[in-house]
Residue frames as a rotation matrix with the C-alpha (Angstrom) as fourth column:
UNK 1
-0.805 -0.032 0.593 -3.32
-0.463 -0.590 -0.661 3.34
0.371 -0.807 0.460 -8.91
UNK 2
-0.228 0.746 -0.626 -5.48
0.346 0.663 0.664 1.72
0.910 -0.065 -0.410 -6.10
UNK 3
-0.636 -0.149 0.758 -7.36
-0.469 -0.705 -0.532 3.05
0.613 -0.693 0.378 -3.18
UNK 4
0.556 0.781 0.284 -10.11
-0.772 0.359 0.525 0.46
0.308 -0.511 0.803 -2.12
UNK 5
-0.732 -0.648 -0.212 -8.52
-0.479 0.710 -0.516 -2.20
0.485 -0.276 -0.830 0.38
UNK 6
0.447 0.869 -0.212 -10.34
-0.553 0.455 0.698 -5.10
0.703 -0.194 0.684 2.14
UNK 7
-0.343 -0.265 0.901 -9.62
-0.917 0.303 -0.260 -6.01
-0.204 -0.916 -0.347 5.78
UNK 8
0.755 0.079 -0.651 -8.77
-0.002 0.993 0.117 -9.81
0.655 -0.087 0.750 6.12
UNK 9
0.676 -0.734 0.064 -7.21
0.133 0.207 0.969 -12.06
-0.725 -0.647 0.238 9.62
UNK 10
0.286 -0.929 -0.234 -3.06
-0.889 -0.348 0.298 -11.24
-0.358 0.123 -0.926 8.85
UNK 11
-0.138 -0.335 0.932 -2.84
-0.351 0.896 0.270 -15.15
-0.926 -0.290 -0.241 8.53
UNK 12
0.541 0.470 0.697 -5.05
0.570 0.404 -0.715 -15.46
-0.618 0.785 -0.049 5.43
UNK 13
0.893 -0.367 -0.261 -2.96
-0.441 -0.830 -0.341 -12.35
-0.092 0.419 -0.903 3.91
UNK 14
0.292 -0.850 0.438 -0.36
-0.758 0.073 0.648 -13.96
-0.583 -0.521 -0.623 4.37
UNK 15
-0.118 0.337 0.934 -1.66
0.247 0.921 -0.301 -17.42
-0.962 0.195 -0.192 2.74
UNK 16
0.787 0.587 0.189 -2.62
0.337 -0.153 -0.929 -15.78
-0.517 0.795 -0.318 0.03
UNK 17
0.434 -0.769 -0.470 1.02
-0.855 -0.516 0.053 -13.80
-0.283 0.379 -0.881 -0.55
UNK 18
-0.451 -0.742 0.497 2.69
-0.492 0.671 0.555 -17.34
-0.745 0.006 -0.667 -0.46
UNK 19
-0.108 0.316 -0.943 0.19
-0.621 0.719 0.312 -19.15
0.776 0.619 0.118 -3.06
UNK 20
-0.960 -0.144 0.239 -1.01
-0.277 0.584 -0.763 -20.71
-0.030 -0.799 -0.601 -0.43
UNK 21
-0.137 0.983 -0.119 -4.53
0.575 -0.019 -0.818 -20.16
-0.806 -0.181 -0.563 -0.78
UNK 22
-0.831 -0.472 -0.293 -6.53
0.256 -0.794 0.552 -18.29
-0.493 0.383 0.781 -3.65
UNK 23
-0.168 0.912 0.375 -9.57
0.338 -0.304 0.891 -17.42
0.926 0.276 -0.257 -2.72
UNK 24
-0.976 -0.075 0.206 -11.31
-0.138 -0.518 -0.844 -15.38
0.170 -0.852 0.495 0.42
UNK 25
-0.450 0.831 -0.327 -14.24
0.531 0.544 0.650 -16.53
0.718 0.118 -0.686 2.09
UNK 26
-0.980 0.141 0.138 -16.41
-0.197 -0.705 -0.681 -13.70
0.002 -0.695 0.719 3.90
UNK 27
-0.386 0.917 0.096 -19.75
0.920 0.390 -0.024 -13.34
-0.059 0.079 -0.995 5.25
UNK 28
-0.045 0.011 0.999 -19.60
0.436 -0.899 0.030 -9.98
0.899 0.437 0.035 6.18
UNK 29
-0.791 -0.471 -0.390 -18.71
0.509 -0.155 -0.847 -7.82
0.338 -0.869 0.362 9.03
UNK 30
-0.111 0.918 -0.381 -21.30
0.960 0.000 -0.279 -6.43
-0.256 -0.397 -0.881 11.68
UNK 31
-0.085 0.179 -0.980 -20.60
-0.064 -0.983 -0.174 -2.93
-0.994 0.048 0.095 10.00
UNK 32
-0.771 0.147 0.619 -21.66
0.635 0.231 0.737 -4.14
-0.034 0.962 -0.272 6.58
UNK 33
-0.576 0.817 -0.022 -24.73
-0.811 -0.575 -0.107 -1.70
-0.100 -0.044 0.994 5.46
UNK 34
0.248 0.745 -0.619 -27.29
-0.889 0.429 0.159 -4.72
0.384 0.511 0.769 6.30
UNK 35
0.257 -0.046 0.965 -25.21
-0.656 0.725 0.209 -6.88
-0.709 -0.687 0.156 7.67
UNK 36
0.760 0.013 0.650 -24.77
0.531 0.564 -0.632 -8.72
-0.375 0.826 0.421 4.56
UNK 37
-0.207 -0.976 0.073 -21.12
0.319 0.003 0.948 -8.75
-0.925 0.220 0.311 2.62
UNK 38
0.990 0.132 0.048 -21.46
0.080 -0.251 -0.965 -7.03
-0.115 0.959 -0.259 -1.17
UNK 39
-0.024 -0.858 0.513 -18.70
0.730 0.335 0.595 -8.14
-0.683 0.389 0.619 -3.26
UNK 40
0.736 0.496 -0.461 -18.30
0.223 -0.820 -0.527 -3.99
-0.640 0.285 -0.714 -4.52
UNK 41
0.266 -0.898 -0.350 -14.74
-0.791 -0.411 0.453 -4.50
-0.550 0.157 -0.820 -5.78
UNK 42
0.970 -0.014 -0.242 -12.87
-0.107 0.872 -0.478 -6.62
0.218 0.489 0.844 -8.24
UNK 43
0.174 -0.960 0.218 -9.62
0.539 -0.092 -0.837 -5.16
0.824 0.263 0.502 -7.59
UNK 44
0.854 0.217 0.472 -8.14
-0.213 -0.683 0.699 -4.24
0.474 -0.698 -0.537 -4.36
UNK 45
-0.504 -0.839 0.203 -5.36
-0.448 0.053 -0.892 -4.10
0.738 -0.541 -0.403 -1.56
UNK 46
0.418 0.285 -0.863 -5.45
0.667 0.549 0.504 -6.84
0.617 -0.786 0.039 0.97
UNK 47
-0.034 0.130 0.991 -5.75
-0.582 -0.808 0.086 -5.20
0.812 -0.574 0.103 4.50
UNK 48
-0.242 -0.070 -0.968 -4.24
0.364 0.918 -0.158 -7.49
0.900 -0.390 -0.197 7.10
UNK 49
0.303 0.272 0.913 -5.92
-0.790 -0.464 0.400 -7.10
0.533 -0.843 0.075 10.47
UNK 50
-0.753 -0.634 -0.177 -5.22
-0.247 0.522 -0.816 -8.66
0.610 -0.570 -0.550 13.58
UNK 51
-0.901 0.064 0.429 -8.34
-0.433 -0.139 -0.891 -8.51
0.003 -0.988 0.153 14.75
UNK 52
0.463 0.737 -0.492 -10.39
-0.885 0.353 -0.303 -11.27
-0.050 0.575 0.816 15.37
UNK 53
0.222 -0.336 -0.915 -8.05
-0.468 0.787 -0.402 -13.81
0.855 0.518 0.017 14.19
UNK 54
0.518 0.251 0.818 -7.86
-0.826 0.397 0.401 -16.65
-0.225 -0.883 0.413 16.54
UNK 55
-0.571 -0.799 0.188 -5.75
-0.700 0.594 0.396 -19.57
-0.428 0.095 -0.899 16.93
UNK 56
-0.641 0.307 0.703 -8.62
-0.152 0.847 -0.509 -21.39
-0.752 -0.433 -0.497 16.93
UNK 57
0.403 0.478 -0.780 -10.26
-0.577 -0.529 -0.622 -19.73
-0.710 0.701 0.063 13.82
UNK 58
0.175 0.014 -0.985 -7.50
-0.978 0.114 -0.172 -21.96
0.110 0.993 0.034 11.59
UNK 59
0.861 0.333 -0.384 -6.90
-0.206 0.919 0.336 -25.25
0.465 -0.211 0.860 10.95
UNK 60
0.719 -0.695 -0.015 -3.78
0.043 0.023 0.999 -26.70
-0.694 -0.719 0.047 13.61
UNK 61
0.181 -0.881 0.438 -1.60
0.906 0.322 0.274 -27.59
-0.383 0.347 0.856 10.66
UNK 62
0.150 -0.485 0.861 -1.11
0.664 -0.596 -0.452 -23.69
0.733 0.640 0.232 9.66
UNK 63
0.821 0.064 -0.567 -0.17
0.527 -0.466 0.710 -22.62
-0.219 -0.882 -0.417 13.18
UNK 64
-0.223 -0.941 0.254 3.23
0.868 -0.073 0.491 -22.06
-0.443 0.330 0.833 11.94
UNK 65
-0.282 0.119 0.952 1.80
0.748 -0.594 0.296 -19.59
0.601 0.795 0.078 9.33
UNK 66
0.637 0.759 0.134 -0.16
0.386 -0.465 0.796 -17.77
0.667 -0.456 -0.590 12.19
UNK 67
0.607 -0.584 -0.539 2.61
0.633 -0.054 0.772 -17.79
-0.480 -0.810 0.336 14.22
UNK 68
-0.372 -0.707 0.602 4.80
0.916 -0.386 0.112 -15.86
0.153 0.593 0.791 11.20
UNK 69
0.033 0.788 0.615 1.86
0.420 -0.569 0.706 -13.31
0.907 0.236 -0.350 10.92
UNK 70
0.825 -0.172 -0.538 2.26
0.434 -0.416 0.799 -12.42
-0.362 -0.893 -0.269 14.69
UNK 71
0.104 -0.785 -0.611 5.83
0.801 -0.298 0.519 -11.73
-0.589 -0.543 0.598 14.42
UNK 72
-0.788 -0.436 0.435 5.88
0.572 -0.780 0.255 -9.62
0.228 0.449 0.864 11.36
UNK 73
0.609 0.745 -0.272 3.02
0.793 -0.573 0.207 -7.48
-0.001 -0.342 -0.940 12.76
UNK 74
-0.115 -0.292 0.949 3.79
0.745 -0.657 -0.112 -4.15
0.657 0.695 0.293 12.03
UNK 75
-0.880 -0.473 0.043 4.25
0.281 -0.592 -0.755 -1.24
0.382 -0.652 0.654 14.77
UNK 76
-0.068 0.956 -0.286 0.61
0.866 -0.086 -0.493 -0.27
-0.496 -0.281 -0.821 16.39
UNK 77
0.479 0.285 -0.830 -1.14
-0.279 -0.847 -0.452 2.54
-0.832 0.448 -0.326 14.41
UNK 78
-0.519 -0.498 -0.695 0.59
-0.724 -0.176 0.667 1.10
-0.454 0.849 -0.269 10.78
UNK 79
0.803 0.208 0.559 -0.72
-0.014 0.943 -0.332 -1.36
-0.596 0.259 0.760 8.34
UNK 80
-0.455 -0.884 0.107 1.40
-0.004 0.122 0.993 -2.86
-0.891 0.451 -0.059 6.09
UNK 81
0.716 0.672 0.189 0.15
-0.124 0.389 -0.913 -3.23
-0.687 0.630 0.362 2.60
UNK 82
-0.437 -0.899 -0.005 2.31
-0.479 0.229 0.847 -5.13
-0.761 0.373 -0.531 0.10
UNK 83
-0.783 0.327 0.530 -0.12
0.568 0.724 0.392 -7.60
-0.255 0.608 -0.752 -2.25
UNK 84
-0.335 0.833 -0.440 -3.29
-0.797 -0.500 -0.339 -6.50
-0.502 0.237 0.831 -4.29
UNK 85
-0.662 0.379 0.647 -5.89
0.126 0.907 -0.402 -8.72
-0.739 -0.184 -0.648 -5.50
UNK 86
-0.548 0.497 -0.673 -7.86
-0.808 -0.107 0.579 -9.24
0.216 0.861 0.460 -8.72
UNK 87
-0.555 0.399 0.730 -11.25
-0.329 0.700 -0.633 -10.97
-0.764 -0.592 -0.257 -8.38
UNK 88
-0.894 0.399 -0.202 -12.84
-0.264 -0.108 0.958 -11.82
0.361 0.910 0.202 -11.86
UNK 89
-0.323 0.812 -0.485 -15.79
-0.268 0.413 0.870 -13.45
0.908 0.411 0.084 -9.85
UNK 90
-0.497 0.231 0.836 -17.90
-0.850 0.063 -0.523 -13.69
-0.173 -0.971 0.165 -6.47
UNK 91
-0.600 0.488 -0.633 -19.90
0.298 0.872 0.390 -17.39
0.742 0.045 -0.669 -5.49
UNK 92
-0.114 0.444 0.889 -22.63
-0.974 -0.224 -0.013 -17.26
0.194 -0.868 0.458 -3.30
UNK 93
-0.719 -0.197 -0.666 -22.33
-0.266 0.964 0.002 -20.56
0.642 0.179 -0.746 -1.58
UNK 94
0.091 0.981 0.172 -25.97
-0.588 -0.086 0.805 -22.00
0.804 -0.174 0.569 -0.19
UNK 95
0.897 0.442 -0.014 -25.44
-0.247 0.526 0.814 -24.97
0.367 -0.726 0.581 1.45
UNK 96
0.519 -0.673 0.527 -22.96
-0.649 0.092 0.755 -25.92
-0.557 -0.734 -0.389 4.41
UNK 97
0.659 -0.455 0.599 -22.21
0.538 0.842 0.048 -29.31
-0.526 0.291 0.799 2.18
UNK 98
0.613 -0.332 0.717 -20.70
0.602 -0.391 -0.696 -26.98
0.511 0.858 -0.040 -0.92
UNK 99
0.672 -0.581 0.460 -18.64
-0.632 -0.773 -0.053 -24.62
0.386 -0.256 -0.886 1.86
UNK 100
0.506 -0.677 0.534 -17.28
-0.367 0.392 0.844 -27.63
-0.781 -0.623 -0.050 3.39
UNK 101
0.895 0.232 0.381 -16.00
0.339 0.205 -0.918 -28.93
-0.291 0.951 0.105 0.21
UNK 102
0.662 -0.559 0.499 -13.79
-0.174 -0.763 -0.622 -26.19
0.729 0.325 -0.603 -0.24
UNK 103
0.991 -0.130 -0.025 -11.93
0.020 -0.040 0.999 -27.32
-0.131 -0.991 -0.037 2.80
UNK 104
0.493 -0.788 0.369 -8.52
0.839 0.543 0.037 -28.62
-0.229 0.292 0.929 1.00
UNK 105
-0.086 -0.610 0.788 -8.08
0.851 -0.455 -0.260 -24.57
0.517 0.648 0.558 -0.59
UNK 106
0.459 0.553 0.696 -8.45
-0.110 -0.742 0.662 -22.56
0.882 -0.380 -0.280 2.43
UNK 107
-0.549 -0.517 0.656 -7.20
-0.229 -0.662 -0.713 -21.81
0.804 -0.542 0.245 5.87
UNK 108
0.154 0.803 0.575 -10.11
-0.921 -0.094 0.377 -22.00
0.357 -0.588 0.726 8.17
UNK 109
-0.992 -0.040 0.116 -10.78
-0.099 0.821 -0.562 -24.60
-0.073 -0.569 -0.819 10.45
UNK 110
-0.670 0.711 -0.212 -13.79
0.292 0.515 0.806 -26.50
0.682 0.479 -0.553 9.52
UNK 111
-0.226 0.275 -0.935 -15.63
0.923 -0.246 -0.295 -24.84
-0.311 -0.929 -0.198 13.02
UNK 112
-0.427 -0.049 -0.903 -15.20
0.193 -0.981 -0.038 -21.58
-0.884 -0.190 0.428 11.65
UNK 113
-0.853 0.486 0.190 -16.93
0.148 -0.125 0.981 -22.41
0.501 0.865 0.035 8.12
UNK 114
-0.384 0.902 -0.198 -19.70
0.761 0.431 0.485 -23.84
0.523 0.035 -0.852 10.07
UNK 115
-0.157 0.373 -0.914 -19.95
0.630 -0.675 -0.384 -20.77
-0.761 -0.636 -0.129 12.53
UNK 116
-0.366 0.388 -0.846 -19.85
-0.320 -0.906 -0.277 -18.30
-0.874 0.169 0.456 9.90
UNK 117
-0.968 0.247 0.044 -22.02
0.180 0.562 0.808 -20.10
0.175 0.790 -0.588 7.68
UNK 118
-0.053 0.719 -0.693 -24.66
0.992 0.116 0.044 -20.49
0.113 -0.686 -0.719 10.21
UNK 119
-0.903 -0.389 -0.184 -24.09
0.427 -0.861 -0.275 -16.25
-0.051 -0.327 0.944 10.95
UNK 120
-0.507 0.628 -0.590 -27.52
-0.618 -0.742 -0.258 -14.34
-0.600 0.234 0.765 10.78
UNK 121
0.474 0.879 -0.049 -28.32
-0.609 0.287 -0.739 -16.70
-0.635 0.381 0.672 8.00
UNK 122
0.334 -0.428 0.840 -26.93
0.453 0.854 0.255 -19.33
-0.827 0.295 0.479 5.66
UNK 123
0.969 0.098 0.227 -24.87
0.246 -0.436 -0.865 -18.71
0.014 0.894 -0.447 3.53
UNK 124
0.179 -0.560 -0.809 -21.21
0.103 -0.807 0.581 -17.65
-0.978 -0.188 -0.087 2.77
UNK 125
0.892 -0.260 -0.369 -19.41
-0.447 -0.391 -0.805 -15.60
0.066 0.883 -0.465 -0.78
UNK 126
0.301 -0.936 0.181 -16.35
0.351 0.285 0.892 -16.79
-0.887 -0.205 0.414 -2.32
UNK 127
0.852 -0.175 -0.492 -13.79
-0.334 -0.908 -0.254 -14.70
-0.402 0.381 -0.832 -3.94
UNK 128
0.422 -0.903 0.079 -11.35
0.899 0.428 0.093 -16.54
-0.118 0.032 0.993 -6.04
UNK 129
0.837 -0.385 -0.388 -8.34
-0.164 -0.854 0.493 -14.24
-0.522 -0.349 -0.778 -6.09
UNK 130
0.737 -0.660 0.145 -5.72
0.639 0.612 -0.466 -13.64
0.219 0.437 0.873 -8.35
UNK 131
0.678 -0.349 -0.647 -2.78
0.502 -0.423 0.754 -12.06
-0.536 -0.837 -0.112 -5.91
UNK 132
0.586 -0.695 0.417 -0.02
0.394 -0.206 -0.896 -9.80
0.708 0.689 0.153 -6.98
UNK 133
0.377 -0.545 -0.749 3.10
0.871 -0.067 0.487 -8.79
-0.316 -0.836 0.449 -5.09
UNK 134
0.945 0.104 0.309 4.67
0.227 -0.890 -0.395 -5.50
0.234 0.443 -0.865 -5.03
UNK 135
0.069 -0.997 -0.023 8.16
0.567 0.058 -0.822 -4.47
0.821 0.043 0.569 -5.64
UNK 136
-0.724 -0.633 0.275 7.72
0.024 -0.421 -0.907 -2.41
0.690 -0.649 0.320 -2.12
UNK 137
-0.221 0.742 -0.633 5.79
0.966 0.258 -0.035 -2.28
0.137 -0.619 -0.773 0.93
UNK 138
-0.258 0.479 0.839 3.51
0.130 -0.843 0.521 0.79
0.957 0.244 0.156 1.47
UNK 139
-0.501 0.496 -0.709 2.87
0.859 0.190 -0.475 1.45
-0.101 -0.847 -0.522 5.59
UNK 140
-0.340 0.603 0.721 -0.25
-0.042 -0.776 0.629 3.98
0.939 0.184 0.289 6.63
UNK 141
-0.893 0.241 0.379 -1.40
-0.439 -0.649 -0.622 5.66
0.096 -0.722 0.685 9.17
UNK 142
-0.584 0.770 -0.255 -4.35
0.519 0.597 0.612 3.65
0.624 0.225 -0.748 10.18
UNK 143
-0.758 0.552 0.348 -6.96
-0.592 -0.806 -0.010 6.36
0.275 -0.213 0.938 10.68
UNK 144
-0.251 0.902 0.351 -10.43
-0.580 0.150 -0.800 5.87
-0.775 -0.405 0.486 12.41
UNK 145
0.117 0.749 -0.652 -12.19
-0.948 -0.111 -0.299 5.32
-0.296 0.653 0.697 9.16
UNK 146
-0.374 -0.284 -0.883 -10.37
-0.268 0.945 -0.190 1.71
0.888 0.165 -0.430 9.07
UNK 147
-0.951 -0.113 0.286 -11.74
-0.286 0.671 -0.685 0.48
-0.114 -0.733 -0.670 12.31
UNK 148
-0.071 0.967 0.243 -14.61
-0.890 0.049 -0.454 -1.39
-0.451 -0.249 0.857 12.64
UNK 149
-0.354 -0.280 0.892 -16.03
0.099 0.937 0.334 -4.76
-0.930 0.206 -0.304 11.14
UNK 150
0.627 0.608 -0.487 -16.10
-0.499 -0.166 -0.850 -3.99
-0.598 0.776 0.200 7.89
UNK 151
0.315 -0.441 0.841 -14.77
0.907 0.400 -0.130 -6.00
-0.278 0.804 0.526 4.40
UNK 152
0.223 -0.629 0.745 -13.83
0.779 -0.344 -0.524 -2.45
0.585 0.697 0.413 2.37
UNK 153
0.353 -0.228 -0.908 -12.08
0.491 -0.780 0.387 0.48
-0.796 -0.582 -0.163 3.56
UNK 154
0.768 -0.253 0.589 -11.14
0.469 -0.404 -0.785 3.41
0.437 0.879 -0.191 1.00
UNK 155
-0.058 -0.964 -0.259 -7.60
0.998 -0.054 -0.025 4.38
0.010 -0.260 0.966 1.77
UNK 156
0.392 -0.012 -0.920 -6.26
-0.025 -1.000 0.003 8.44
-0.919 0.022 -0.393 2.20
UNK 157
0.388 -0.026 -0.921 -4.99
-0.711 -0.644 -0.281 8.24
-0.586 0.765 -0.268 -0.98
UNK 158
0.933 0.239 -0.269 -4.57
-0.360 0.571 -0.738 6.07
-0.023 0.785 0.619 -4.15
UNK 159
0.415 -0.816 0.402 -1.46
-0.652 0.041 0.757 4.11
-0.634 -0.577 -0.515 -4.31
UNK 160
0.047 -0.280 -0.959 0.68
-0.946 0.295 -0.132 3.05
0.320 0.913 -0.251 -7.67
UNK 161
0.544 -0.028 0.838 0.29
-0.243 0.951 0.190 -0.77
-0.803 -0.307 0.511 -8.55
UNK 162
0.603 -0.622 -0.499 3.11
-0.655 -0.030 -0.755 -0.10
0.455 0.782 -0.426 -11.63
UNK 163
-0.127 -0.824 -0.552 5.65
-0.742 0.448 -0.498 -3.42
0.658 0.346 -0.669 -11.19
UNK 164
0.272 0.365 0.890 3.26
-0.542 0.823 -0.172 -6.00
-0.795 -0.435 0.422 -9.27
UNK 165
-0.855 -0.444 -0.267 4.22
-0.504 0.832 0.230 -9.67
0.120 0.331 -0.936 -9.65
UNK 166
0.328 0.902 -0.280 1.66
-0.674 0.431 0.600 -12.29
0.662 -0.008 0.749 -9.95
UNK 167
-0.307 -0.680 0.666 2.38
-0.826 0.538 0.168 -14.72
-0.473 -0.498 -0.727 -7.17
UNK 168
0.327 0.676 0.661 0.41
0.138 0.657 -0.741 -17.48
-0.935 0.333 0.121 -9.52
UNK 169
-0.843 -0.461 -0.279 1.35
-0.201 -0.211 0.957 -17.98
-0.500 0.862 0.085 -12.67
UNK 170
-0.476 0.727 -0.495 -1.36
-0.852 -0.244 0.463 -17.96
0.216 0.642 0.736 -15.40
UNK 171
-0.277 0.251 -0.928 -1.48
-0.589 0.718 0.370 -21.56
0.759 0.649 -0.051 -15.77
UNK 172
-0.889 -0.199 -0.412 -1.34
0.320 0.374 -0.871 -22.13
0.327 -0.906 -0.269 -11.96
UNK 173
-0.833 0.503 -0.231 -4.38
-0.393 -0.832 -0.392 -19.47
-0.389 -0.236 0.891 -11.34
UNK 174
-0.071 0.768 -0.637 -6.69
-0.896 0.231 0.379 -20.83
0.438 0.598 0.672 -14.26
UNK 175
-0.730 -0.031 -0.682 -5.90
0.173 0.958 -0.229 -24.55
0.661 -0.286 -0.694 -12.81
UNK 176
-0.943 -0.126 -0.308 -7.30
0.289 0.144 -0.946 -23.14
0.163 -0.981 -0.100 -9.34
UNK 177
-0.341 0.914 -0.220 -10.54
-0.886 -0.390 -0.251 -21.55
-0.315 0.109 0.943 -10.90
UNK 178
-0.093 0.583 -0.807 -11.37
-0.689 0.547 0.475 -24.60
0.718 0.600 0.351 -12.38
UNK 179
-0.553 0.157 -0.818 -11.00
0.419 0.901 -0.110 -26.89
0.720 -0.404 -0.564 -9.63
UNK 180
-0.783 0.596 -0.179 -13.31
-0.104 -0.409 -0.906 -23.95
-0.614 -0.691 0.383 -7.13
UNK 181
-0.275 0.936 -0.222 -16.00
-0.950 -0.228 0.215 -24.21
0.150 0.270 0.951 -10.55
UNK 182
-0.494 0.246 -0.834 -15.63
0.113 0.969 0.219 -28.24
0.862 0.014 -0.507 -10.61
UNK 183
-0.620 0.329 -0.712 -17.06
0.740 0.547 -0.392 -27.96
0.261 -0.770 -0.582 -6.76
UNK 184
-0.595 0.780 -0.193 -19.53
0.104 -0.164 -0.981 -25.53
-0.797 -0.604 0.016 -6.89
UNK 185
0.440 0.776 -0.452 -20.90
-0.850 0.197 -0.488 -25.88
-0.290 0.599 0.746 -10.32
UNK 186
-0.473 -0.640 0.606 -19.92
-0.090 0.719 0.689 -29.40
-0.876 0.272 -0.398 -10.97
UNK 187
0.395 0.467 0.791 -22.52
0.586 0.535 -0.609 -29.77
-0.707 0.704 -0.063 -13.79
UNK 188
0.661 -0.086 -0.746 -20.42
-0.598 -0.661 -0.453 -26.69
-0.454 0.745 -0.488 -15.93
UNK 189
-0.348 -0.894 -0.283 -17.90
-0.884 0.213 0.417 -29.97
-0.313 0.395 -0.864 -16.94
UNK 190
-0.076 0.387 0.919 -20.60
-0.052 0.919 -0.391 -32.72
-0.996 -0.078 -0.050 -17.13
């Protein structure tokens, strides 16, 4: 059972269901307490929003992907939740060189590292992610208490994560942590 979800663009949800991507890069939304993202969860339900997300937000070659994400949009007043997300570990990444880097396993458009890098203050968190699919989709009533910019939202009510698939296989997953430690701690292989 899981009740803590985290609001990410529909596009990256998406990225992330396919093994596309497998990791989430946030600074933190302007309703953070502080302003400032806290990585409070390890284990949660992705929470695709629409809002926000911009064409211009990824890079051109995953318009296609953005363009999927529009159509399955879900009825107004539903989310959809279908994937949950296991984080064994948060980065805090310092400098702009070490976020660009990361360009090759991510989504973004290289504009949008540098803007929210540059947010309030240097700096952004990365969350590898190890995804899981569910043998059904859950929709909800998206209530007040989900709007705003925030990263977590606690759900009305816990919700069974009994016959999730990894979309990663072990050996695929462990590959993808090591090549996110090789580029921000390169000296843990020297």
């Amino acid at each position: 059972m899981l009740r803590i979800a985290f609001k990410e663009w529909a596009v990256i949800c998406r990225a992330l269901a396919e093994g596309r991507q497998a990791l989430i890069l946030r600074k933190g939304g302007m309703s953070e307490v502080g302003d400032i993202f806290q990585p409070e969860h390890k284990r949660f339900w992705l929470f695709p929003t629409f809002v926000h997300q911009q064409e211009h937000g990824i890079k051109p070659e995953e318009m296609t992907r953005l363009q999927e994400s529009d159509k399955d949009r879900p009825p107004k007043g539903i989310v959809r939740l279908s994937h949950f997300v296991e984080a064994p570990c948060v980065y805090q990444v310092r400098t702009l060189e070490s976020a660009l880097l990361l360009n090759h396993l991510h989504l973004w458009a290289e504009d949008t590292v540098h803007q929210r890098f540059q947010y309030r203050y240097p700096g952004l968190h990365v969350m590898p992610v190890r995804v899981y699919r569910m043998p059904r989709v859950f929709d909800q009533i998206e209530t007040p208490g989900y709007a705003g910019c925030k990263s977590w939202v606690e759900l009305e009510q816990d919700l069974p994560t009994d016959g999730a698939e990894p979309v990663l296989d072990e050996e695929t997953f462990r590959d993808s942590l090591r090549k996110l430690e090789t580029i921000l701690n390169p000296t843990a292989f020297a």
